[in-house]
C-alpha positions in Angstrom: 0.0 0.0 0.0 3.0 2.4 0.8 4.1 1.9 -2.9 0.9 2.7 -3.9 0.8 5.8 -2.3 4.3 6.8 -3.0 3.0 6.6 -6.8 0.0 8.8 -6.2 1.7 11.6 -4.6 4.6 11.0 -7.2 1.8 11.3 -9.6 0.7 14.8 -8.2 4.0 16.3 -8.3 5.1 15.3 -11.7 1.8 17.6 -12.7 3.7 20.4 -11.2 6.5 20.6 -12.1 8.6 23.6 -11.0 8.6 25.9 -14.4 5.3 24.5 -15.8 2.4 26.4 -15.7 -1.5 26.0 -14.9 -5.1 27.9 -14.6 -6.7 28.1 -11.1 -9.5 30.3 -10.6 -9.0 32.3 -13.7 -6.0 32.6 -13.5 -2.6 31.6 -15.0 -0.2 30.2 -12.1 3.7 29.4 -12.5 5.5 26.5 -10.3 8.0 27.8 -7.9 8.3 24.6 -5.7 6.6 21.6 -6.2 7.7 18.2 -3.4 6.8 16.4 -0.5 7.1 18.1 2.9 9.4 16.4 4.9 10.3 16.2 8.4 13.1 14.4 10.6 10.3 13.9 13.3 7.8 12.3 11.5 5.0 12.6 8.9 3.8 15.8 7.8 -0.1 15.7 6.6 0.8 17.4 4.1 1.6 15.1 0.8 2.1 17.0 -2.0 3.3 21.1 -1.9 2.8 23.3 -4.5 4.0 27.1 -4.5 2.9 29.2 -7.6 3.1 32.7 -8.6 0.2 34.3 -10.6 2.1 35.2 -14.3 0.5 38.7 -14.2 0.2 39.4 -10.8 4.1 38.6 -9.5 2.7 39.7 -5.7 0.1 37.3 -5.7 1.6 33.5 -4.2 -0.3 30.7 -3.3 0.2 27.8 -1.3 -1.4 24.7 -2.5 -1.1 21.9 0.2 -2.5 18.1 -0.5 -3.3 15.1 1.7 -3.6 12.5 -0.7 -6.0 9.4 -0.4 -5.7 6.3 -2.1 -9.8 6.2 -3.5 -10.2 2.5 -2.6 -7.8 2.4 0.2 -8.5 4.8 2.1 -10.0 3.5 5.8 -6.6 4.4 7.7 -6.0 7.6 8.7 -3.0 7.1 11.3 -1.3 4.5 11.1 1.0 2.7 13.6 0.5 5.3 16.4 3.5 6.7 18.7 3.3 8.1 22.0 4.6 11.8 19.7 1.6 11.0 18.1 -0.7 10.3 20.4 -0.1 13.2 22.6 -0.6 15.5 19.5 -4.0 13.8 19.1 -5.2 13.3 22.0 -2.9 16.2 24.2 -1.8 15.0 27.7 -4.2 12.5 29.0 -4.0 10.2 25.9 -2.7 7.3 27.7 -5.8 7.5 29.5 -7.7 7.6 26.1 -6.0 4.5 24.5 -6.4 2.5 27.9 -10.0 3.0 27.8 -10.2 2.5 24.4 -8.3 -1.3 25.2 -10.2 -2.0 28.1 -13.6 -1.6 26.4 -12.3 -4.3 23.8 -10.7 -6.6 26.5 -13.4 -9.9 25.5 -12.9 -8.9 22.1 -9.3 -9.2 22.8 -9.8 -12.2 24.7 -11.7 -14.1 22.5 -9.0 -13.6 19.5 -6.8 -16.0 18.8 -3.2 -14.8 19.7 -1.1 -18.4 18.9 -0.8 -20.1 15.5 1.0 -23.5 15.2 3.3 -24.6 12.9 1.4 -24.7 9.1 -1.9 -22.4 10.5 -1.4 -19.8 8.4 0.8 -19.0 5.1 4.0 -18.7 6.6 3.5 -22.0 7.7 5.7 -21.5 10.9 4.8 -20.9 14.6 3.7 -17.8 15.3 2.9 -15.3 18.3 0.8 -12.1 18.9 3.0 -9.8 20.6 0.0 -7.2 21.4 -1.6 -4.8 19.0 -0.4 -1.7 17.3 -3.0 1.5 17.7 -4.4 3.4 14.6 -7.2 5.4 13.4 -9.7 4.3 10.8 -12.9 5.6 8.8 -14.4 2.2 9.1 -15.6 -0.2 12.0 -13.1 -3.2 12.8 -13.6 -6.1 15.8 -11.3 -4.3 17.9 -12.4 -1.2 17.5 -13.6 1.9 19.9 -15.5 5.3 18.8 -13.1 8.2 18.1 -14.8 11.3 20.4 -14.3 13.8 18.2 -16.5 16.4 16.5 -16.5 16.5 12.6 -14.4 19.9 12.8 -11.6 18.0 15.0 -11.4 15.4 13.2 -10.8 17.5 10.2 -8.2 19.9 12.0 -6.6 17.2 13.8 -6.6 13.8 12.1 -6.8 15.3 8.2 -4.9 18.7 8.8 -2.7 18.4 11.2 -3.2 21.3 13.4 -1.9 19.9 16.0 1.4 18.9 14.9 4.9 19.1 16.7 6.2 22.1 14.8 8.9 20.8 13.5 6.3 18.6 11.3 4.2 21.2 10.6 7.1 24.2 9.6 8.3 21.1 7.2 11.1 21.4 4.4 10.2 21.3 1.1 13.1 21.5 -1.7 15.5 22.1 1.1 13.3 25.2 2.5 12.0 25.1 6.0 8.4 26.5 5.2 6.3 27.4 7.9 2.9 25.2 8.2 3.7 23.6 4.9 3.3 20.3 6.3 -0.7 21.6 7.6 -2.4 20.2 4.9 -5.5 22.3 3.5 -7.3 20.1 1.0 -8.0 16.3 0.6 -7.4 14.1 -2.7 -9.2 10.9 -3.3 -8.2 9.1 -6.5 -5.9 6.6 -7.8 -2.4 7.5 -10.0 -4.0 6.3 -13.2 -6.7 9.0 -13.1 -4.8 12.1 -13.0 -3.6 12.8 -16.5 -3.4 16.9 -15.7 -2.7 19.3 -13.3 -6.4 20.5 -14.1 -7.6 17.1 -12.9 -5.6 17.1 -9.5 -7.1 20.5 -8.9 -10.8 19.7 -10.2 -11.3 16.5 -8.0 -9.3 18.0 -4.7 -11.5 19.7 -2.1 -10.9 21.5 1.0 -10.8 19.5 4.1 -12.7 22.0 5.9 -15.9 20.8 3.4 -15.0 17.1 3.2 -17.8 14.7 4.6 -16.5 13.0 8.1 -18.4 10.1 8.8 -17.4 8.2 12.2 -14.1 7.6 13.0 -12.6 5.0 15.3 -9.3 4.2 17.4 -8.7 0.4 16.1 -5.9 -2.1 17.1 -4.5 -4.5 14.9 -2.2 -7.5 15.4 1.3 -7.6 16.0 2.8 -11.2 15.3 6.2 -12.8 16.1 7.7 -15.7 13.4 9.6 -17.9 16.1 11.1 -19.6 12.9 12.7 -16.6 11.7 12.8 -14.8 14.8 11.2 -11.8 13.3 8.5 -9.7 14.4 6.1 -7.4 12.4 8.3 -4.6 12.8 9.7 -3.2 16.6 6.1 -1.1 16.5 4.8 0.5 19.4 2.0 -1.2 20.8 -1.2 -0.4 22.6 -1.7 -3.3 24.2 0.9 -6.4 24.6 0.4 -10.2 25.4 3.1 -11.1 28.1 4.3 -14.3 27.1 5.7 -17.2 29.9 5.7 -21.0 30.4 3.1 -22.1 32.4 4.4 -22.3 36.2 2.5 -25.7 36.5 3.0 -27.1 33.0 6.5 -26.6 31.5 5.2 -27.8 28.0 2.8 -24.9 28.0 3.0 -21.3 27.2 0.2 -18.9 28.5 -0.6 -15.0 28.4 -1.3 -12.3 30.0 -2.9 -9.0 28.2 -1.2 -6.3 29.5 -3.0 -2.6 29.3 -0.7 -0.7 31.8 2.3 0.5 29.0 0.6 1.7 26.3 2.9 2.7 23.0 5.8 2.5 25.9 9.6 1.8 24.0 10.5 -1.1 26.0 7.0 -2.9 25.1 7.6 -2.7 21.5 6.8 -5.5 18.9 10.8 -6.5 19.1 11.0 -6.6 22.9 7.7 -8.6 23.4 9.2 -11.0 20.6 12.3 -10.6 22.7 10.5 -12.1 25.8 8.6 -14.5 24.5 11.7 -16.3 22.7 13.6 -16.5 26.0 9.9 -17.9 27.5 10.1 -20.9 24.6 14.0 -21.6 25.4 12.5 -22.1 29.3 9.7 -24.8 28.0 10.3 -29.0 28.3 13.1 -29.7 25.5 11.2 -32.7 24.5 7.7 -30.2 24.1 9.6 -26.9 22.8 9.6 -28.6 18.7 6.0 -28.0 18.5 6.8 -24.5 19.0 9.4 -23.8 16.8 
């Protein structure tokens, strides 16, 4: 999917060329800078920056700042949260937010299953939830808890970026440090093969502040270790982990225990659960620990 939207914002840029020119709103624009705001902290929102000069007007700039949205992939709106992130989202009591999201969710959680033997699934090795990464989507999922935000905050914060750390927000674009170029103002929905002209970028964008919001919700999705490999699904933060250990009474058994009290916390990542939970299989019955790897 990151491919995908590497080509669409690719897509976007190539339209604007710095030196090329365009019409918006009656009037005849030329690119200054045209790329993707960047930033040593983290995503901007803002995909694709355009800077133009009106041809007649010289005093007349405009900033032209693009989210861009994959038209059918487009149910994740932050992905693989961090505790930087979260705190922009949610401000200083977002641990609180993301624990009750979990709790709410802790059958659902419960009821998943969290261990797949050797040949269960296409990798067709043992492998292990290490907990669950945090992210925000436009659609309802199992594990899955209401966003409580109004339509206008979801706009500025999730879709703009309001909220930013500044050094995301004042991002650098062609080597320029631009302030709030990394705020994004309007929203694109379409795919790379249906933009043939700038004038069809700028006829199907539309301002965030006018985009429909339907409900948005905080969602957490798996995390799995390959014991095989001993590789994880990335070292991701994660919301919520599964604490791994042999069973006390049974050493050819390995049990779980959710835990909710570290959420997005470094040393619970996705590698240092896997981390754990490869020492736990090294602790099991020799004669019982094959099944496992």
């Amino acid at each position: 999917m990151a491919q995908r939207y590497g080509k669409l914002e690719k897509r976007v840029l190539e339209l604007f060329e710095i030196g090329t020119t365009f019409e918006y709103k009656n009037k005849t624009f030329k690119v200054l800078l045209s790329d993707k705001p960047k930033s040593k902290k983290g995503e901007p929102k803002t995909d694709a920056y355009i800077q133009a000069q009106e041809v007649t007007n010289l005093d007349n700039i405009i900033q032209i700042k693009i989210s861009c949205k994959l038209v059918k992939e487009n149910e994740f709106q932050e992905n693989k949260i961090r505790a930087e992130r979260a705190l922009e989202i949610w401000g200083d009591n977002w641990e609180e937010v993301v624990k009750q999201a979990a709790l709410s969710n802790d059958k659902n959680f419960r009821d998943t299953t969290v261990y797949f033997p050797i040949g269960a699934r296409r990798t067709k090795e043992t492998m292990f939830t290490n907990g669950w990464k945090l992210e925000i989507t436009n659609k309802y999922r199992t594990l899955s808890y209401p966003l409580e935000f109004s339509e206008q905050q979801v706009r500025d914060i999730i879709y703009k970026g309001l909220t930013l750390d500044k050094s995301k927000k004042d991002a650098t674009v062609n080597k320029q440090v631009i302030v709030d170029s990394g705020v994004a103002e309007y929203i694109l929905v379409s795919a790379p093969e249906e933009l043939h002209s700038s004038k069809d970028v700028l006829e199907k964008m539309l301002l965030i502040d006018d985009y429909p919001i339907v409900q948005h919700y905080i969602v957490f999705t798996a995390n799995n270790f390959r014991v095989l490999k001993n590789k994880s699904d990335g070292n991701r933060p994660l919301a919520v982990q599964l604490l791994w250990q042999v069973d006390e009474t049974d050493d050819s058994r390995m049990q779980c225990e959710i835990n909710y009290k570290h959420p997005l916390n470094s040393n619970y990542s996705g590698g240092r659960i896997a981390e754990r939970t490869l020492k736990e299989i090294e602790n099991l019955n020799p004669i019982c620990k094959e099944k496992f790897i």
